[in-house]
N, C-alpha and C positions, 0 to 999 in steps of 0.2 A: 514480478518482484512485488510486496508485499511490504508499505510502507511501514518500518520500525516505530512510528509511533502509536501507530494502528494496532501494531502488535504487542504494545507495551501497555494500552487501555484492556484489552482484549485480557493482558494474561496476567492484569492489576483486577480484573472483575470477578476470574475464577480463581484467587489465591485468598488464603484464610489470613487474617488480621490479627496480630496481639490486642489483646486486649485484657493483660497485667498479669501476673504471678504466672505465666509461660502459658496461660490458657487462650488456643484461638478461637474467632471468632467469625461467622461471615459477613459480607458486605450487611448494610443497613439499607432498607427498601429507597430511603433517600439518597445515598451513596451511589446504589444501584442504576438508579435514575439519572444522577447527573453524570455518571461516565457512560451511558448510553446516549445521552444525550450528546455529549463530546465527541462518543465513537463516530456518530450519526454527520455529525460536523465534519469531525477529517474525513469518513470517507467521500463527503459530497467532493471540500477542497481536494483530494486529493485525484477526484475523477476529472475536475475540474482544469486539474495542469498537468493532468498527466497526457490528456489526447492531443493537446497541439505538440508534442515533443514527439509523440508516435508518428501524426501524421507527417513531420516534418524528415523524419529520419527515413521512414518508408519511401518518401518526393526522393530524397537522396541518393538511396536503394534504388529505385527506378532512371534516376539520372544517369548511374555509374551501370547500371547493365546498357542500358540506351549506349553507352560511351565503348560497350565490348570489357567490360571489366566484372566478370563474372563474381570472384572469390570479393572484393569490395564488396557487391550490392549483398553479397550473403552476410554479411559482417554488419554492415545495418542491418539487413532485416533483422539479423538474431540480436543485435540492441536492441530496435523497437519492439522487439519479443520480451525482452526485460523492464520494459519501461511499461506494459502495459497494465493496467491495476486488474488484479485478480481478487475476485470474494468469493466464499463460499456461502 
């Protein structure tokens, strides 16, 4: 899963801007810079809470097959499947 707001700098950096009588324009090299610099932010925080919610769902996952509850610990896993931060 691929945090929305990550996605929202990401696809505010490659879209063209008005800039008056319907002519666009692209970002500005300082523009450019500070939503890199923002991206660069969330994705730290975002790596940053995303791993204790992983590891914790996986402990869960392992508790409930431990317990003989098969289809449970698959049901965590594939949450912490979802919770884990993906970049390209």
């Amino acid at each position: 899963m691929k945090n929305p707001y990550i996605r929202a700098v990401e696809r505010r950096m490659k879209t063209l801007v008005p800039c008056g009588a319907g002519v666009l324009r692209s970002l500005s090299v300082d523009e450019l810079k500070l939503l890199e610099g923002l991206l660069k932010e969330f994705k730290k925080l975002d790596k940053q809470f995303s791993l204790p919610v992983v590891s914790k769902l996986l402990k869960v996952a392992d508790q409930c097959e431990a317990g003989g509850h098969k289809s449970r610990a698959r049901m965590f896993r594939a949450l912490a499947k979802e919770f884990e931060v993906k970049y390209q």
